[in-house]
N, C-alpha and C positions, 0 to 999 in steps of 0.2 A: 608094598608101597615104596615107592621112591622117593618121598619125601619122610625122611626118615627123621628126627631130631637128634639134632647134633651138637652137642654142649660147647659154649663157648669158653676157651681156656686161657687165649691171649688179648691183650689189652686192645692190640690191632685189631682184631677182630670183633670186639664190642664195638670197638669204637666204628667202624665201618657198618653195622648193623646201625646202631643209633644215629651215623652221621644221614642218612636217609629221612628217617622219620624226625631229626630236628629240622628236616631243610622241609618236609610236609607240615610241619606245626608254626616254622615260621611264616610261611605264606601264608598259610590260613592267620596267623596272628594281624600280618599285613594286609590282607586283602580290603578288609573294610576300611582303612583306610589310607589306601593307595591314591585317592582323591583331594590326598589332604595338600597338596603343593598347590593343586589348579584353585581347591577353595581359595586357599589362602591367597592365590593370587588375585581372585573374585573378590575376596572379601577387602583387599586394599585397593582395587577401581573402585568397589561401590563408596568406602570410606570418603575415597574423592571427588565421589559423585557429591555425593550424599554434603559434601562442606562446599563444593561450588554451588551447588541449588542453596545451600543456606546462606551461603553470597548475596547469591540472586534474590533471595525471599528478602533480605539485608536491605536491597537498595532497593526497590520495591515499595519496601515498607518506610523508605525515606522518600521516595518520588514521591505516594502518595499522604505523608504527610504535607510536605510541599504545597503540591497539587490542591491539598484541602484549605491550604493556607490560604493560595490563590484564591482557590473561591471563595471563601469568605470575604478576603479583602475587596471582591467583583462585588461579592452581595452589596458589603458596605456601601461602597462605592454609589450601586444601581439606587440602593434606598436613599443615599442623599439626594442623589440627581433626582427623584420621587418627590421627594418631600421638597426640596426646592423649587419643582415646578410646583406642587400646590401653592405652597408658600407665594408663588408670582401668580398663580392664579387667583388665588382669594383676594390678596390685595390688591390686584384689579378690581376685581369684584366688590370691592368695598369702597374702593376709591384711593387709595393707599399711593404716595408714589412708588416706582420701580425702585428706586435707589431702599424705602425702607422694607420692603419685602422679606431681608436678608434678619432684620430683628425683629422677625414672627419668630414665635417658640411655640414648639406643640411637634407629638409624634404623628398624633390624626391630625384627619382633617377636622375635621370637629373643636378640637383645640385650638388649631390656628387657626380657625374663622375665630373662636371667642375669642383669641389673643389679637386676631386685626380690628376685628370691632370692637375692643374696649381701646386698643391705640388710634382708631380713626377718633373718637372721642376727643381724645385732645388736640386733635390739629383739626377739627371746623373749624370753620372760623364762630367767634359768638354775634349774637345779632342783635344785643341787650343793648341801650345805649351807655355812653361814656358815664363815670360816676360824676363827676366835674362836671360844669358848662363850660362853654368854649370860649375862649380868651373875646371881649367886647373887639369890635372894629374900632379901633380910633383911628378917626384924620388927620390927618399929619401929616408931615414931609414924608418924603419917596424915604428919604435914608430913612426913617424912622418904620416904615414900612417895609424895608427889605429886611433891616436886623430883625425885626419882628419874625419875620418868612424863616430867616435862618433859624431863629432860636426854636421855632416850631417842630421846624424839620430835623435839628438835632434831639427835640426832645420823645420826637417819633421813632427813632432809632434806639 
């Protein structure tokens, strides 16, 4: 046989033997990960990704608070304009003028009829007669007759 074993006596020559098989165990040591620069590269885009989208989730999450504010303030808004027209409608309905339609209370409808009709109440007029009788005619002079008229018509006010 031509491969014959052949004892190693100088330092050179270990060391030549072993420099081979350290440069096969460091590759194999390397190999799995020889990918590690590109992750890492990967893994600081997604990092970037990943804080811009929670930016974006950020302002989002503030438009649509916003947005919800809006609509409510819309709803408000619609439910007064709601309840105002019944409010002008009842007190038509009842006879009410326009100017007091605005001091109906009540969320239904239902309320504010009972709130117009217990305020139409006090503005019929009554139909009962005066408790007093009414001041006698006396004859008499025009002047005495006019101051008369006056003191009436002040006491009617």
């Amino acid at each position: 046989m031509s491969d014959e074993f052949k004892p190693i006596t100088t330092q050179e020559e270990l060391n030549a033997v072993i420099a081979d098989r350290i440069k096969r165990a460091e590759e194999a040591a390397r190999k799995p990960y020889a990918d590690y620069e590109k992750i890492k590269t990967q893994n600081a885009d997604y990092e970037k990704t990943i804080t811009d989208l929670n930016d974006k989730i950020k302002g989002y999450e503030t438009k649509e608070t916003e947005n919800g504010n809006t609509v409510q303030e819309l709803q408000n808004k619609i439910k007064k304009y709601e309840t105002d027209a019944v409010k002008i409608r009842v007190s038509q309905e009842v006879g009410l003028p326009y100017e007091l339609a605005g001091k109906l209370t009540g969320e239904t409808e239902d309320e504010i009829k009972k709130d117009a009709e217990l305020f139409s109440k006090y503005l019929t007029p009554r139909t009962e007669a005066p408790i007093g009788e009414p001041e006698p005619t006396i004859k008499g002079s025009d002047e005495d007759a006019a101051l008369r008229k006056v003191v009436s018509d002040l006491e009617r006010q």
